[in-house]
Each structure stands twice: as C-alpha cells, then as structure tokens.
C-alpha positions in Angstrom: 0.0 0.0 0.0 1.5 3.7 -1.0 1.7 5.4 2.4 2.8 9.4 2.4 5.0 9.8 5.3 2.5 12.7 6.6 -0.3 9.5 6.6 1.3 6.8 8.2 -0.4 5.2 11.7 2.0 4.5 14.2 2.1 0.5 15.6 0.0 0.4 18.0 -3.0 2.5 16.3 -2.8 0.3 13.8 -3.1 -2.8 16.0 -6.2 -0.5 17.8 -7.7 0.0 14.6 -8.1 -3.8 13.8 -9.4 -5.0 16.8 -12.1 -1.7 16.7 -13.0 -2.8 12.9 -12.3 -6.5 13.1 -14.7 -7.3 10.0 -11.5 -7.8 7.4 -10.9 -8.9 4.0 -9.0 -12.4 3.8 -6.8 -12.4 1.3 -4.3 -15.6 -0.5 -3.6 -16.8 -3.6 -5.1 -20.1 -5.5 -2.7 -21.4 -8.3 -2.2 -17.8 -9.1 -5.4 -16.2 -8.9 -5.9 -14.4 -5.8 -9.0 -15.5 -3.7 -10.8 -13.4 -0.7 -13.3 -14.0 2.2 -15.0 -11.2 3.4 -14.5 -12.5 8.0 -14.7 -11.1 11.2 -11.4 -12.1 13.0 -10.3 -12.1 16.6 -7.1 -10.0 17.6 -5.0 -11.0 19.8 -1.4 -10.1 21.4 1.0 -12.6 23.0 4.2 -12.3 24.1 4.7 -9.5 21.7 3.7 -11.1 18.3 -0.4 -10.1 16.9 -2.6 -13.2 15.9 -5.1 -12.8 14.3 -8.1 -15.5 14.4 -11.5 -16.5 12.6 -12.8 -19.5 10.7 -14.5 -20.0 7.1 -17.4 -22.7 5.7 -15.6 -26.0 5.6 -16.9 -26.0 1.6 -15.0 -22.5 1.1 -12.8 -23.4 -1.4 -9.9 -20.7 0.1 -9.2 -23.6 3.1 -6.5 -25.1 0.8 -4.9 -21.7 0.9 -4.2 -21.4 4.6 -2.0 -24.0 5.8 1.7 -23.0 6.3 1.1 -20.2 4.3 3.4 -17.6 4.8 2.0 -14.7 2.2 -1.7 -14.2 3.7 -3.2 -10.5 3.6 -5.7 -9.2 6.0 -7.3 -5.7 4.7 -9.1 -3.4 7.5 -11.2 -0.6 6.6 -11.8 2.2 8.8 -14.5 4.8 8.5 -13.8 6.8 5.4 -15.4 10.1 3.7 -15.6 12.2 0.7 -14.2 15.6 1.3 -15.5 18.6 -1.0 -12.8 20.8 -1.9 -15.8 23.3 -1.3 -15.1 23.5 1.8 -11.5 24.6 1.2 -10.0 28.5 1.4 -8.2 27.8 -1.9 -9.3 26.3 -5.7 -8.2 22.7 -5.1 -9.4 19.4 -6.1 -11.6 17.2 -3.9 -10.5 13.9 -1.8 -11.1 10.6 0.2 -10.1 10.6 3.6 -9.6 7.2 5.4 -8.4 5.3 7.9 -6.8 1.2 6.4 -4.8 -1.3 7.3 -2.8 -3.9 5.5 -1.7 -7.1 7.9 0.5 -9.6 6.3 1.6 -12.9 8.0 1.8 -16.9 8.2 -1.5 -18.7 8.5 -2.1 -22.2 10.1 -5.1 -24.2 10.3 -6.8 -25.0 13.9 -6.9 -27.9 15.7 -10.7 -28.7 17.0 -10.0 -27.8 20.9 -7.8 -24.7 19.1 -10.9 -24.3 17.3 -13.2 -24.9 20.2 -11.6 -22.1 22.4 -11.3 -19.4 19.6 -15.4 -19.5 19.1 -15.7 -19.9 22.8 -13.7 -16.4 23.1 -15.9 -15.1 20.2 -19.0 -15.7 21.9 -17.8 -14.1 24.8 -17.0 -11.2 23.2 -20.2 -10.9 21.1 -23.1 -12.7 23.8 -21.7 -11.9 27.1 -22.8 -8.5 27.6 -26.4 -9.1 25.9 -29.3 -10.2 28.3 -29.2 -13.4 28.0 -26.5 -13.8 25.7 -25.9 -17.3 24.2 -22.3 -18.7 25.3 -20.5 -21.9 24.6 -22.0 -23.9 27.5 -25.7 -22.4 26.6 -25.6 -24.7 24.2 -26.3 -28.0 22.8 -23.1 -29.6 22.7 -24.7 -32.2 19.8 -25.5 -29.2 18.2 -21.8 -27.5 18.3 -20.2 -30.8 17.2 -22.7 -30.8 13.8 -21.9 -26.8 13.5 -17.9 -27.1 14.0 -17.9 -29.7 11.1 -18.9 -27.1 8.5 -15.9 -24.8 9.6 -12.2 -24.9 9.2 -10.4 -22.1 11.9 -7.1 -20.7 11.3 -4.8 -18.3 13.1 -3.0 -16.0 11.4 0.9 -14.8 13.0 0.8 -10.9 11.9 4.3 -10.4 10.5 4.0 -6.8 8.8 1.8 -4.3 8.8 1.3 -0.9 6.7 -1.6 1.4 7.9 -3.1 4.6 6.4 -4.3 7.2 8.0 -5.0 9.9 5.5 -7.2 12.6 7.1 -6.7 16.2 5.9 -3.2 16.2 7.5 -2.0 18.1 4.7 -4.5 21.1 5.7 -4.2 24.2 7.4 -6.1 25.1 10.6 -9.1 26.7 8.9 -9.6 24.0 6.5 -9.0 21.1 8.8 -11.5 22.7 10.6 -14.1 23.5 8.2 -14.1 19.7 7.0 -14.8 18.7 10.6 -17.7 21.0 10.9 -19.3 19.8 7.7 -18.9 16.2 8.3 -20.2 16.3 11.5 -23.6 18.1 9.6 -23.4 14.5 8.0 -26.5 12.1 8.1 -23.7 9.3 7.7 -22.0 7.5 10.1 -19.0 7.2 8.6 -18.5 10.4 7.4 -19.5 11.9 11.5 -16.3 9.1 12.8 -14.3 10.9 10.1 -15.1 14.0 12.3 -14.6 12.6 15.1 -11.0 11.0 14.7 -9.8 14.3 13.2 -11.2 16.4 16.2 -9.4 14.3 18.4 -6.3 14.8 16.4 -6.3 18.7 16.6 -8.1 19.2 20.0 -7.1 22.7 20.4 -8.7 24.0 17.3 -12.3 23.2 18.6 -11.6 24.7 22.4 
C-alpha cells in the first residue's frame, strides 16, 4: 500500500484499529489467482507477536490456501469520507479521507479444541454482555459438534503491517477545521467518525 510519510499510523493504532474494525478482507492466492473471504477475526497479542483468528465454511474453497502459508493479507477498513474541496479557502481538487490497514503474515489451520476455544472467546465477546446472551456452555453440545464440522479455523501470526491514515493532514487550521464542521452536519456514520478522529487529532482547534 502507498503510504505518504504525513499518513502513516504509528504501531500500536494500527493494532487499535483492527481490533475496533475487526470485520477484514481475507486475502491468498489459489494457483495464481488471488482469492478473498470477506470474516470477522479475533485480535489478539502474546508475548509481543499479533494473531489474528477466525474461521471460514468448511466447503469454502480458500481452506486449501491457509495451511503453512506464509503470504496471507488481512485488509481493515476504517471509517472513510468524501471531502469537498468546497469547503477549502483555496481552488483545489476534492478527496477521500480514510483510515486502512494492510496485515500480512503466516496462517495455520486450527486444531478442533484450538478451534473450540477461539469460538468460545468469540461468543464471549459478542453474547456476554447481551441479556441473555448465548455462550458456549448455553448450548447444545450435539449441536456445536454438527456446527464445528462445516468450519475450518485458522490463526493467522501478523508479520508486517502498513496502515493509512490519510485525514486532511495536509491542511491548514481553517480548513482542517471547516471539513470537521461539515462532516459532523453528516447524516452518515461514517463520514461523522471521520469527524470525530480528526477532532481528536487537533483538540485545540475546537476549544
């Protein structure tokens, strides 16, 4: 990924920024064409290396991609917006800004406890909070057996990662500002998070 110096995200809000969007892009290559599975993965840090975790449908053809594979890609996406050069002080052209992460590493298929404990740690995440929520042992364990035999779970050691952060950096005070306002007039989500990351970023603008 082509990362200006000025957009760059540092480690460890890259590492933030996968666990806060963990719905990823799975990416590997099949005798040459590439192949992707759009997963929600589990991250997780351990004795200073990032894993990340997740299964696929046992009849996804990408299973045969995973084991010992050493070029996997993981793609994060981050909130993202259209900025109108409108809103600029000067004739310029318009822009994206958003926030993206590129994770590359060795994957490995699951054993079936390995398995068992990655989807109990899911659940756990996801259920526990709700009223309730449905956790491992809330089930049927005839009915997790059938379920587990249409998956295949791999882990995934993160080796590398480039992240992007490209959010109106490049602009002065009263334009960085103005694009806050208006995307915070926004009716979409996205666009409002854009807001909200670059407010954060220049606090003292908006005192």
């Amino acid at each position: 990924m082509y990362i200006p110096k000025r957009y760059r995200m540092d480690h460890d809000e890259a590492v933030q920024m996968m666990k806060s969007y963990p719905f990823a892009l799975l990416i590997t290559v099949d005798e040459h064409r590439p192949v992707a599975t759009h997963i929600p993965l589990e991250i997780c840090e351990d004795e200073g290396k990032i894993y990340a975790t997740g299964h696929i449908a046992y009849g996804n053809k990408q299973k045969k991609t995973l084991d010992n594979n050493s070029n996997v890609l993981l793609i994060f996406q981050g909130p993202h917006a259209y900025i109108s050069s409108s809103w600029y002080t000067v004739e310029e052209v318009p822009t994206w800004d958003y926030l993206a992460v590129h994770a590359y590493g060795t994957a490995h298929i699951l054993t079936g406890d390995e398995l068992k404990s990655d989807l109990d740690m899911l659940l756990n995440r996801y259920e526990a909070h709700r009223k309730n929520g449905r956790l491992w042992h809330t089930f049927d364990p005839k009915l997790l057996e059938s379920e587990m035999k249409g998956i295949v779970g791999f882990r995934i050691e993160i080796t590398s990662i480039e992240a992007a952060a490209k959010m109106s950096q490049n602009r002065k005070d009263t334009d960085y500002k103005r694009i806050v306002t208006e995307l915070e007039k926004s009716d979409e989500q996205e666009e409002v998070q854009v807001a909200q990351w670059m407010r954060k970023q220049r606090e003292g603008l908006f005192e």
